[in-house]
ZADRENKOL-606074 format. One record per residue: x, y, z of N, C-alpha, C in turn. Coordinates in steps of 0.2 Angstrom, whole numbers, plus 2048, in hexadecimal, padded with zeros to 3 digits. Layout:
N
site n.xx=X&n.yy=Y&n.zz=Z&ca.xx=X&ca.yy=Y&ca.zz=Z&c.xx=X&c.yy=Y&c.zz=Z;
...
***
This chain:
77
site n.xx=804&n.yy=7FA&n.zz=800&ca.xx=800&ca.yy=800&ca.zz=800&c.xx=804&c.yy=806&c.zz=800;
site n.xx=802&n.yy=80B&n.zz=7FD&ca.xx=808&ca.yy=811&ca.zz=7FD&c.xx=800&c.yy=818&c.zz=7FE;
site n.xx=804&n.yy=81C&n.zz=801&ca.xx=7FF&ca.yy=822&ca.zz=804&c.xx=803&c.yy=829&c.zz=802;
site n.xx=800&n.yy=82C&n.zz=800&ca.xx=7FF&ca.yy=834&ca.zz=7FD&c.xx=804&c.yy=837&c.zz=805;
site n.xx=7FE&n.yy=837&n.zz=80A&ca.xx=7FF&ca.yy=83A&ca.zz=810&c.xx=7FE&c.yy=837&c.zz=815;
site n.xx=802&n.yy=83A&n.zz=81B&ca.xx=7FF&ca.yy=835&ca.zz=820&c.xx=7F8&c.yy=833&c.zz=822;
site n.xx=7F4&n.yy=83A&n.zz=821&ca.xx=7ED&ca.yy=83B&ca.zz=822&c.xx=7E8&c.yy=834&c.zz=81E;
site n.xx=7EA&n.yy=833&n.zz=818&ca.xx=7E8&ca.yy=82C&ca.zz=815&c.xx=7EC&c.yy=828&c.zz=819;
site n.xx=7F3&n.yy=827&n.zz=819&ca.xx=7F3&ca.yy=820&ca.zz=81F&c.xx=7F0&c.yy=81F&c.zz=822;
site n.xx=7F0&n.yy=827&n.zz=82A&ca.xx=7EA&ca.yy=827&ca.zz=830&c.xx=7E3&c.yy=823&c.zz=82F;
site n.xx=7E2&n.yy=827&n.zz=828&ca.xx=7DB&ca.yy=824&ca.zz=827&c.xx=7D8&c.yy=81E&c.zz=827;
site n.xx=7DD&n.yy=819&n.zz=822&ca.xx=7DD&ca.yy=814&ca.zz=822&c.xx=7DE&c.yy=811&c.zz=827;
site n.xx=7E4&n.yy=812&n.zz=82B&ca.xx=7E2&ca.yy=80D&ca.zz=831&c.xx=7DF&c.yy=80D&c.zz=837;
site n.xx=7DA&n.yy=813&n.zz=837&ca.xx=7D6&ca.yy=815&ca.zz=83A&c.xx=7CE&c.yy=810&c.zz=837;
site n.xx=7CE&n.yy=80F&n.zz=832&ca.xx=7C9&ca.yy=80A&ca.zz=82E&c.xx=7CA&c.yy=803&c.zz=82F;
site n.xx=7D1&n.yy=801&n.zz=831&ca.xx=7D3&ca.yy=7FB&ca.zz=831&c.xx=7D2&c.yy=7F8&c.zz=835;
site n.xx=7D4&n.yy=7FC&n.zz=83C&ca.xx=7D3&ca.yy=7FA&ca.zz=842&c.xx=7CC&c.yy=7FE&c.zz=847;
site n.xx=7C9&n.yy=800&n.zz=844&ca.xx=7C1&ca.yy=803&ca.zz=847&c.xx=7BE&c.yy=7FE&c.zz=84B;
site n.xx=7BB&n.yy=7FF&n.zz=852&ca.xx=7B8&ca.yy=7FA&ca.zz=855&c.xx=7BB&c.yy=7F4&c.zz=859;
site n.xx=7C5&n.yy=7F5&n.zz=856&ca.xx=7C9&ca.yy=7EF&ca.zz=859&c.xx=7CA&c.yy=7F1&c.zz=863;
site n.xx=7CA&n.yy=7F8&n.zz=863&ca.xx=7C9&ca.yy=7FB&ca.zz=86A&c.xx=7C3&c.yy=7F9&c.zz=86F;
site n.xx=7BC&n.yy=7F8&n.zz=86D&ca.xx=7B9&ca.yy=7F5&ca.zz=870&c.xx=7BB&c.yy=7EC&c.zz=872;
site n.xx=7BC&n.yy=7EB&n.zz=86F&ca.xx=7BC&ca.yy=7E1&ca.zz=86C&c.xx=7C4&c.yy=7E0&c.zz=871;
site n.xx=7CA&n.yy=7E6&n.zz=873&ca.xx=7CD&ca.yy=7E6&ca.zz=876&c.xx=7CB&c.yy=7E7&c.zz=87F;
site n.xx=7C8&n.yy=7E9&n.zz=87E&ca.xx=7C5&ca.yy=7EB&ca.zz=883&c.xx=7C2&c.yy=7E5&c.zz=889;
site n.xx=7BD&n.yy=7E1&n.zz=883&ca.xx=7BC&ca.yy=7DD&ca.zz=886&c.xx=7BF&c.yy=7D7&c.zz=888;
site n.xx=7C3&n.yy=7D5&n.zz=882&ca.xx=7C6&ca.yy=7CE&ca.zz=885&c.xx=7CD&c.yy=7D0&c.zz=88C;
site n.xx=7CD&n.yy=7D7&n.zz=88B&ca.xx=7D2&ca.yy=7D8&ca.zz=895&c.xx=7CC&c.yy=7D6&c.zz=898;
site n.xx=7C5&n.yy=7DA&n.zz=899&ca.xx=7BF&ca.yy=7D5&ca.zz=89C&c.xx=7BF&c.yy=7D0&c.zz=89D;
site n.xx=7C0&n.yy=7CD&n.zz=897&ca.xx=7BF&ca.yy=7C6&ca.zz=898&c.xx=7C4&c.yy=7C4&c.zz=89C;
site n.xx=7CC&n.yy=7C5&n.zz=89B&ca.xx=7D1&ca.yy=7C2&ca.zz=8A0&c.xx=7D2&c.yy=7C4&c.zz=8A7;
site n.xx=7CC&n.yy=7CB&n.zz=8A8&ca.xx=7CC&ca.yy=7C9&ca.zz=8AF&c.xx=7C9&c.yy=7C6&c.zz=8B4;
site n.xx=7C4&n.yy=7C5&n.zz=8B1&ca.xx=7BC&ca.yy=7BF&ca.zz=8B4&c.xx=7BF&c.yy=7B9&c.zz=8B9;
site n.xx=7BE&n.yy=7BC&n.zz=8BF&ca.xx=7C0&ca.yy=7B5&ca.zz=8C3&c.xx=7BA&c.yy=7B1&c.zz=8C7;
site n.xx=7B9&n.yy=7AC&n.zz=8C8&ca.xx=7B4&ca.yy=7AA&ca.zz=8CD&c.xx=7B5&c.yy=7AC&c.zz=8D4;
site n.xx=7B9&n.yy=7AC&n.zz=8D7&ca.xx=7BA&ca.yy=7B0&ca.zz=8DD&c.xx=7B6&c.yy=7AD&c.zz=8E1;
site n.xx=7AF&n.yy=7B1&n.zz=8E4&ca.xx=7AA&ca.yy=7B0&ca.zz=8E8&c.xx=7A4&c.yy=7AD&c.zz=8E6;
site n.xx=7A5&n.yy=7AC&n.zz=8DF&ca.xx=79F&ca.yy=7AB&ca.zz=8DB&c.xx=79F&c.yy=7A2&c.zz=8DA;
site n.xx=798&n.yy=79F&n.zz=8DA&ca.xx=797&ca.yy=799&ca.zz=8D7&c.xx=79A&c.yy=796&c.zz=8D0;
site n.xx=79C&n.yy=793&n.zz=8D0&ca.xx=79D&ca.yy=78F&ca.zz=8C8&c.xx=799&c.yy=792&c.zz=8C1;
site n.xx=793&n.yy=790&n.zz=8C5&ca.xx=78D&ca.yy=793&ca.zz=8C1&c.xx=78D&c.yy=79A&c.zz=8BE;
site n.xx=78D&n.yy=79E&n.zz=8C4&ca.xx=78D&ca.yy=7A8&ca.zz=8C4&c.xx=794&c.yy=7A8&c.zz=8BF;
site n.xx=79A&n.yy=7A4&n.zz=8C1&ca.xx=79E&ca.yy=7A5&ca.zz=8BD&c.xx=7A0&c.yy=7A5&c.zz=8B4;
site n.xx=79C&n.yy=79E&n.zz=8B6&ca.xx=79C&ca.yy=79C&ca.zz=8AC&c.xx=797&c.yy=7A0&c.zz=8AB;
site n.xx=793&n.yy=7A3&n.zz=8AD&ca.xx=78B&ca.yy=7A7&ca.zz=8A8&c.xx=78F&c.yy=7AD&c.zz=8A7;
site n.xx=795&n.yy=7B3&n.zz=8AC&ca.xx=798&ca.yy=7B7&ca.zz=8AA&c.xx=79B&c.yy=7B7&c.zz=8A7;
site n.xx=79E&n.yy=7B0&n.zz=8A8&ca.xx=7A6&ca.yy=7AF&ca.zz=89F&c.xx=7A2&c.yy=7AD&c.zz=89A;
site n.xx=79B&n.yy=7AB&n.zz=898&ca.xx=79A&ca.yy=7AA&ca.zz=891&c.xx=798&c.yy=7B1&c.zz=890;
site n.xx=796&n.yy=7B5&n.zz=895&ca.xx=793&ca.yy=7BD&ca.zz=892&c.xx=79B&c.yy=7C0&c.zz=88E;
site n.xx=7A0&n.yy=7C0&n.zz=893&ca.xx=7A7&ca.yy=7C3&ca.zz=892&c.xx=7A9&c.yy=7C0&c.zz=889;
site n.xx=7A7&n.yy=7B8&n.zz=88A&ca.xx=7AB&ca.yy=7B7&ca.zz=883&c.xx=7A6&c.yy=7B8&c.zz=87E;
site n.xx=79F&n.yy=7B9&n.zz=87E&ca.xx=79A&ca.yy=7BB&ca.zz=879&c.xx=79D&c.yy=7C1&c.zz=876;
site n.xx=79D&n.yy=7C6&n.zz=87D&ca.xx=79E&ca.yy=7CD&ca.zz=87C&c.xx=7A3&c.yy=7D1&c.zz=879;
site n.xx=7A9&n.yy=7CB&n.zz=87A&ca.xx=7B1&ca.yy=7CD&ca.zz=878&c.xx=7B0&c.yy=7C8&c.zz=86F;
site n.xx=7AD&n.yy=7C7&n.zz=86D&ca.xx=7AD&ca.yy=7C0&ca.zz=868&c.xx=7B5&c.yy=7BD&c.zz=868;
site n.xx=7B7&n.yy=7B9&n.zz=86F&ca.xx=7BE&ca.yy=7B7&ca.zz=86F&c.xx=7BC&c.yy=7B0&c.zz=872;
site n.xx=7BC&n.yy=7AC&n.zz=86D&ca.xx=7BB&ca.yy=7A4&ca.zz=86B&c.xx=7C0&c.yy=79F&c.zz=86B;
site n.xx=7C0&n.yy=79A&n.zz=86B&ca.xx=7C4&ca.yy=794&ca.zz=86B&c.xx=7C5&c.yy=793&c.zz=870;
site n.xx=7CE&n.yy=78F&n.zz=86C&ca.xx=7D2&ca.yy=78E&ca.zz=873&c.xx=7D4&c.yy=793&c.zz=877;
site n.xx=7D6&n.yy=79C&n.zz=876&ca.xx=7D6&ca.yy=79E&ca.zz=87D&c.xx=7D1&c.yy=79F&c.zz=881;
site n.xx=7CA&n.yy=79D&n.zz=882&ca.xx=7C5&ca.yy=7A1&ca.zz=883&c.xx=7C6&c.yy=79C&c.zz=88A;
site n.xx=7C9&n.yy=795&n.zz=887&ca.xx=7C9&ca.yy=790&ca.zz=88D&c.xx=7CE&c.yy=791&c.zz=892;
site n.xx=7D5&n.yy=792&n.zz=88F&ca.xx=7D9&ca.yy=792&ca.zz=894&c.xx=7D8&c.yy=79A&c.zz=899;
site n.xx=7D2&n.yy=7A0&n.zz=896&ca.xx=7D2&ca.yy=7A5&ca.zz=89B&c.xx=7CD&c.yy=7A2&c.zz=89F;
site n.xx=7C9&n.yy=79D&n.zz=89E&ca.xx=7C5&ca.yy=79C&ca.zz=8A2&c.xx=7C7&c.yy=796&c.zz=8AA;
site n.xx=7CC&n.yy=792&n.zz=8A5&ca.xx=7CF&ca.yy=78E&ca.zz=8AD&c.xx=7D4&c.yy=793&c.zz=8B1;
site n.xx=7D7&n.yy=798&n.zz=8B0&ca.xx=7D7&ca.yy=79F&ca.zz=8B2&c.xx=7D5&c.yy=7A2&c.zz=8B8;
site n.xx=7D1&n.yy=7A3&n.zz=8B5&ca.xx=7CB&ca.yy=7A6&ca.zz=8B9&c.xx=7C5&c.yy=7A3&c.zz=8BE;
site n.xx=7C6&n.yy=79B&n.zz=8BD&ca.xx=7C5&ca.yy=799&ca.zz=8C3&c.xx=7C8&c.yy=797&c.zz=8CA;
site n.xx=7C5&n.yy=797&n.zz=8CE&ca.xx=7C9&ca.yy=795&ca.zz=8D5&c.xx=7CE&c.yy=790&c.zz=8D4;
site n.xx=7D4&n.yy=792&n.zz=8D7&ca.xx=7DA&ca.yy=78B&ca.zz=8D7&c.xx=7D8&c.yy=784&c.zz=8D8;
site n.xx=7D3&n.yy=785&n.zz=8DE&ca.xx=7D1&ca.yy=77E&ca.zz=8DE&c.xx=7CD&c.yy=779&c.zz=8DA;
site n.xx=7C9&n.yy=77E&n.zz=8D7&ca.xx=7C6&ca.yy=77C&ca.zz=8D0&c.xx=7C9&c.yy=77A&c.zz=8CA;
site n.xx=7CF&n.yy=77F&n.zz=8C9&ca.xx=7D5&ca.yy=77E&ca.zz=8C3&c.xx=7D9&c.yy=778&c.zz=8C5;
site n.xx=7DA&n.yy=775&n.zz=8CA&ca.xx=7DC&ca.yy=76E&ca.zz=8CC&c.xx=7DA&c.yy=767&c.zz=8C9;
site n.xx=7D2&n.yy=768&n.zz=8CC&ca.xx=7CF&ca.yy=766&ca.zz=8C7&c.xx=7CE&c.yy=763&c.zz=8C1;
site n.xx=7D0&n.yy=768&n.zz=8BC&ca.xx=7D1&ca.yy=767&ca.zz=8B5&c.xx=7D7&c.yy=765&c.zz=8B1;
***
C-alpha cells in the first residue's frame, strides 16, 4: 500500500481497526472474572456473558476460564 499523506494512512488505519477498542476491552473482562465468592454456577453464567460479549472463542476461552476458578476447583481438572 503506498499513501499520498499521512492523513490517508491515519485514515486507513483508523477504518482497519474501528471497534477493535471495544472487543479489547472485553476480553481483559474476560481475564479478570474470577469465581471467588461466587457458585460454580454464578460463575459460568458470568463467563459465557464475558465470552459472548468479547466474541473470544475456542481454546483460549477455556484456559481463561480454569483461571478464573478457585484453586481448588482447577485441581480438579
Amino acid at each position: 500500500m503506498s499513501f499520498e499523506t499521512a492523513g490517508e494512512f491515519l485514515a486507513e488505519l483508523k477504518k482497519e481497526f474501528r471497534g477493535k477498542e471495544e472487543e479489547i476491552v472485553k476480553v481483559a473482562e474476560l481475564r479478570r472474572i474470577e469465581q471467588r465468592g461466587k457458585t460454580i454456577k454464578e460463575f459460568v453464567q458470568e463467563f459465557k456473558r464475558a465470552v459472548r460479549e468479547s466474541r473470544y472463542e475456542g481454546r483460549p476461552s477455556i484456559e481463561e476460564f480454569k483461571w478464573g476458578i478457585n484453586r481448588t476447583a482447577r485441581q480438579d481438572l
